[in-house]
N, C-alpha and C positions, 0 to 999 in steps of 0.2 A: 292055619291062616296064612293067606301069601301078602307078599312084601307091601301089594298092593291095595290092600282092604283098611278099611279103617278099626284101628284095635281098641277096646275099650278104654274108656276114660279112667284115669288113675288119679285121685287127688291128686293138689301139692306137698302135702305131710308125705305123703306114700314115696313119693317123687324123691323129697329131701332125704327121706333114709335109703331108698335105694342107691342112691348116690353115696350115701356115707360109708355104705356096706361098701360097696364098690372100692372107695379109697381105702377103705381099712384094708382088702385084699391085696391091692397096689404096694401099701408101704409095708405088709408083713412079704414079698417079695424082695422088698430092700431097696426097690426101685425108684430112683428121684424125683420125684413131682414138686409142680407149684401148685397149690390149688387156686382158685379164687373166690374169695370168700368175702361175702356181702351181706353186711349189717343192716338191717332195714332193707326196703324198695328203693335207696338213691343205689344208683350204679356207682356212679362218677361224684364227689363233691367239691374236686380243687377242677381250677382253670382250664389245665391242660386235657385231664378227662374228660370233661364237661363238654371239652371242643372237639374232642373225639368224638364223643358220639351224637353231639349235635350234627358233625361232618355226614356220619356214618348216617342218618335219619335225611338227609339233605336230600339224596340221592334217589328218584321216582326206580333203577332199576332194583332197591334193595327193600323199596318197602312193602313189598309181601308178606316178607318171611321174617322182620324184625320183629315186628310185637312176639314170637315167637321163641327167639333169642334172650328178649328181655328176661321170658319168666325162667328159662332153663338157668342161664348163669345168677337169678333170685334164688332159686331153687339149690344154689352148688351143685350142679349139673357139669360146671367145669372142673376137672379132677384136675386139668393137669395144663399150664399154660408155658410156654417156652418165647422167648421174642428173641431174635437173634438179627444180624443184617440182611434184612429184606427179605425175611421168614420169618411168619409163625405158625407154632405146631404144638395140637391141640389135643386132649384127648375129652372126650363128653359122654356122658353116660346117656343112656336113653331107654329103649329097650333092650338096648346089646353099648357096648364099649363102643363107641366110633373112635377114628381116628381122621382128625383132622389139620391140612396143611392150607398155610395163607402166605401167599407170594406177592412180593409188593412191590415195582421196580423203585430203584433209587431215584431221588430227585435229580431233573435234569441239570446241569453245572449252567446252563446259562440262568437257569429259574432259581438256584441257591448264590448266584453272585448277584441275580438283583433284588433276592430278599434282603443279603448283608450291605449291598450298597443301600437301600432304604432304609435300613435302622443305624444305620453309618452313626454315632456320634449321640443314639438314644440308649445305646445299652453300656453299661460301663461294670456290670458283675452278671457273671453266669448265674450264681445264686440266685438273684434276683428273676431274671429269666425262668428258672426253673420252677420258682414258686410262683410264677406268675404273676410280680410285682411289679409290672413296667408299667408305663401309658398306656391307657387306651389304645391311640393309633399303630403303638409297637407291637403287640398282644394283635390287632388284626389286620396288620399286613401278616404277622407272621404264619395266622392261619386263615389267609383266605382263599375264599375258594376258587379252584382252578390256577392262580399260580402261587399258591402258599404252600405251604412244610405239608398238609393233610391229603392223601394221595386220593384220586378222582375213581371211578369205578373200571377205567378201560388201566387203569396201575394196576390193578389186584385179580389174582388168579387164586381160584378159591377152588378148592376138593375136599371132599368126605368120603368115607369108606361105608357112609349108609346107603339104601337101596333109592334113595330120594333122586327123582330126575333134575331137580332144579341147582342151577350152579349154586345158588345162595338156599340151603337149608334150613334151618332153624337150627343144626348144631354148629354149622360156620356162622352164624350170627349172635350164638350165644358165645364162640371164641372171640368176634369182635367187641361184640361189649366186654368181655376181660379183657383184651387187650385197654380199652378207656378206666376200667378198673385198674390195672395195673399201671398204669399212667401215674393216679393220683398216690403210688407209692414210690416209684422213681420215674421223672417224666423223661429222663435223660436217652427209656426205652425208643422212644419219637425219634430223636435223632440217630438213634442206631438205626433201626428199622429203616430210616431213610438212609443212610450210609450217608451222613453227614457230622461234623461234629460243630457242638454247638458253640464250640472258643473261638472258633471263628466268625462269628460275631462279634465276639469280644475284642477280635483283633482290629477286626475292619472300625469298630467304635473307636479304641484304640490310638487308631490314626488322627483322628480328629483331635481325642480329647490329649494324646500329646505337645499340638500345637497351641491349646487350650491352657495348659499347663505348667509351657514354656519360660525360662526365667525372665523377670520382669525388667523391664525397660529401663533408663536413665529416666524418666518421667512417675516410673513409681520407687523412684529410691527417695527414701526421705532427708533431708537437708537438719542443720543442725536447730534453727529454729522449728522445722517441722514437729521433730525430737522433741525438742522443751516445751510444745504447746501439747502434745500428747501427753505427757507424763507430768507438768506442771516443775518443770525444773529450769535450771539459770545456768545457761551451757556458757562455759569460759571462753572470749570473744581472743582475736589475735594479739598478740603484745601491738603496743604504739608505743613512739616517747615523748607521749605523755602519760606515760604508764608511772606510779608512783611506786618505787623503788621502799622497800621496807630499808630502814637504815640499821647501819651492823650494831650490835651493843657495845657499851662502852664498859672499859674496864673498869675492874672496881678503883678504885679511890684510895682506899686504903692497902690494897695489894698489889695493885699492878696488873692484875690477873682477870680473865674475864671470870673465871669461875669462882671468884671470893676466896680462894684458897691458894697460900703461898709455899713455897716447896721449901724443905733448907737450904737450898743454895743462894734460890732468892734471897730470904731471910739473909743469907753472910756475907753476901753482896750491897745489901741495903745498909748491913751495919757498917762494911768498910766505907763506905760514900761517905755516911753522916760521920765517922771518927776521921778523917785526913782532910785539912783545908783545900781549899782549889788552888794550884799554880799558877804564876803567870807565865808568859813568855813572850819575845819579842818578834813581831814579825817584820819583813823586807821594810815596809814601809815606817816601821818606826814605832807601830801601837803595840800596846801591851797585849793579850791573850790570855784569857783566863782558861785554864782547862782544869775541871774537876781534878780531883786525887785521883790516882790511880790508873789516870787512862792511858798512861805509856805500855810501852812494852814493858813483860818483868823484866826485871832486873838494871832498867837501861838507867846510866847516871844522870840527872839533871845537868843543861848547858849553864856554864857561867854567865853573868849578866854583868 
């Protein structure tokens, strides 16, 4: 049969173990593969997949040969999917091993600085990006079409090593849907492929939300009434005088002592007072002077009178 004839029909059951036989040959070689492998008929089930190959379907030059693509990479028809910066390379089983390369030019630097100037100030976590958790309108500026992150048909240079005349086969379109497969397990493949990285995003956001975030003003500092009406408390106001002065304690009474407790000295002090009369004495002017016991100096003699 030549390359050209049409070869008979092979279920899909027949389809998926020939393929399986095939990788089983691969990996007892030692050989590194990815395969990709599709649960059900969803190709794609997160954001970034989904928009892969709604992209990839958009395009009147591709859709020949998709429906085509679809059942091969249902089938794991894809043994082997590689995605590196602005290649991918592929290997697909068919009737023979093809081998297949997908060349995608990078995004143009003026169409990646006015994606990140338009999500300026809406993205504030890659995470978030990557799972596809942002707005609406960030999610599709980022993939839209003709100047968004999803490269156009005149981006992509497509080859198969099968006898098929057509740029777009059915085995290079069963590696573009792995590729939207392999999205939905790390989408982070997108921005490689495009030779872009997606932090910069984050930075250009970045800039905004630092001036967002900047510390606050004289106007948002809170004052001391502010304080006491937040919290329900009774903030202590400036001294005045007329501020009432706690007055100091008085000594005891019977000790002399602020603490009720008298020392022995005290005590032998108190007793010489009460045992020696008070003296008198004469002053300039002619009056007598009474001065307690004891208050001279020791020893000094009393003046005559």
């Amino acid at each position: 049969m030549s390359d050209f004839e049409w070869r008979p029909y092979v279920p899909v059951a027949e389809k998926r173990r020939q393929a399986e036989r095939k990788l089983a040959k691969l990996k007892k070689r030692g050989q590194s593969i990815a395969p990709v492998t599709i649960e059900g008929r969803t190709i794609a089930k997160t954001f970034w997949g989904k928009s892969w190959c709604t992209n990839l379907e958009r395009y009147s030059d591709f859709e020949s040969r998709v429906p085509r693509g679809r059942t091969y990479v249902r089938n794991g028809s894809v043994l082997d999917l590689q995605i590196a910066k602005g290649e991918v390379v592929a290997m697909v089983a068919g009737s023979s091993l093809y081998k297949i390369k997908i060349t995608i030019a990078p995004v143009k630097a003026a169409r990646w600085k006015a994606i990140c100037r338009d999500c300026a100030g809406a993205i504030d976590s890659v995470v978030e990006l990557l799972q596809g958790r942002l707005a609406k309108g960030v999610m599709d500026r980022v993939c839209r079409e003709g100047d968004g992150l999803f490269p156009s048909p005149e981006e992509i240079k497509l080859s198969c090593s099968c006898p098929d005349w057509a740029d777009m086969c059915k085995h290079v379109a069963a590696a573009l849907y792995g590729v939207g497969a392999r999205l939905d397990e790390k989408p982070q493949f997108l921005f490689v492929l495009r030779g872009v990285d997606e932090n910069e995003l984050l930075t250009n956001a970045g800039q905004d939300l630092a001036l967002a975030t900047a510390a606050p003003g004289g106007a948002k500092i809170l004052d001391d009434s502010d304080v006491a009406a937040l919290f329900g408390l009774e903030m202590a106001g400036p001294a005045t005088s007329d501020a009432i002065i706690p007055a100091a304690p008085k000594p005891d009474q019977r000790s002399g002592t602020l603490s009720g407790r008298r020392t022995p000295a005290v005590k032998r002090a108190a007793a010489a007072n009460q045992s020696k009369p008070p003296r008198a004495t004469r002053t300039k002017s002619g009056l007598k002077k009474t001065t307690p016991a004891g208050a001279g100096k020791k020893g000094a003699r009393p003046r005559p009178q």
